[in-house]
N, C-alpha and C positions, 0 to 999 in steps of 0.2 A: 711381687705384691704392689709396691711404688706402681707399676704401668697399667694395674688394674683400679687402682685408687683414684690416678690421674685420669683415666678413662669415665668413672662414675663422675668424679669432680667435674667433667669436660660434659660427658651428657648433662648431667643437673644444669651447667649452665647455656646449655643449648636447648635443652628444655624452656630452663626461664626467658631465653629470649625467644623464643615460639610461642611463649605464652603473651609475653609484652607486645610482640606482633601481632595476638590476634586478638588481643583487648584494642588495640589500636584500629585492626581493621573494624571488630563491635561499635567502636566509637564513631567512625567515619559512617559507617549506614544507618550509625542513628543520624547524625549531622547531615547526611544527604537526605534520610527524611525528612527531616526538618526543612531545609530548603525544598524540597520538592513538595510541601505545603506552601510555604509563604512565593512558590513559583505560581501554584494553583491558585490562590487567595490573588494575586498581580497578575493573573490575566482574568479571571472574573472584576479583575476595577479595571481592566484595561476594556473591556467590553464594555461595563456601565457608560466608561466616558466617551468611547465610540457611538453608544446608541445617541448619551447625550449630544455630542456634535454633532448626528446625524440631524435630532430633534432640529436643532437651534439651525442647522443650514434651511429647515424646513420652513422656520418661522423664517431667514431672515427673507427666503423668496418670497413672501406672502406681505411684508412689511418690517422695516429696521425700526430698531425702539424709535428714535424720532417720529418716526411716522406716527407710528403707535400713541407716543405721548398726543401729538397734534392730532388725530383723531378722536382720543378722548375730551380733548380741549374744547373741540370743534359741538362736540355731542351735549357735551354741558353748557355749552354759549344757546343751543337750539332748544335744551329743555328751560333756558332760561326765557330765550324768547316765546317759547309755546305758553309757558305761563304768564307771562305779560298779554300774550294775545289775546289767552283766555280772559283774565281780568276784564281786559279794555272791555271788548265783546262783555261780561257779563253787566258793565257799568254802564255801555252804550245801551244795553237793553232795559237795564233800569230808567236809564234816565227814560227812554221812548215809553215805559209803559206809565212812568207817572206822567209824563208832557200828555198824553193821550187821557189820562187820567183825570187831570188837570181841563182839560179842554170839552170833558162829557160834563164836567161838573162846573165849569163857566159857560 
């Protein structure tokens, strides 16, 4: 009786560790899915930042921020002088059309 007792005892607890086994392997394929999203989610940012470097090698062939800055600098010195131009021009013609004005009526 003892050797059939001892045999039930010895299954039950070879049972329980088959069980503890395979709650353990349940646990690890949730844990690898887990990783095998936040793997998914790190190479879609790994692309974003590829495209972005690509972008940015694109701009830097075409002009480096310096440039860039001094080109805007450059554009706003010329609408400044376009406006001055104009002014002058509109005052040079003032003045001609009163002198002219001036000169019918003396």
């Amino acid at each position: 009786m003892s050797d059939s007792s001892g045999w039930e005892t010895y299954s039950k607890l070879v049972l329980q560790q088959l069980e503890n086994l395979n709650q353990g392997i349940v646990d690890l394929r949730s844990e690898m899915q887990e990783l095998k999203g936040q793997l998914t989610e790190l190479k879609a940012k790994e692309d974003r930042v590829q495209d972005l470097k690509a972008w940015k090698d694109k701009i830097d062939e075409i002009a480096s921020p310096t440039q860039l800055k001094t080109a805007i600098n450059d554009i706003e010195e010329l609408k400044m002088y376009k406006t001055k131009a104009v002014t002058t021009f509109m005052v040079v013609q003032f003045l001609m059309a009163t002198a002219l004005a001036l000169a019918k009526f003396f």
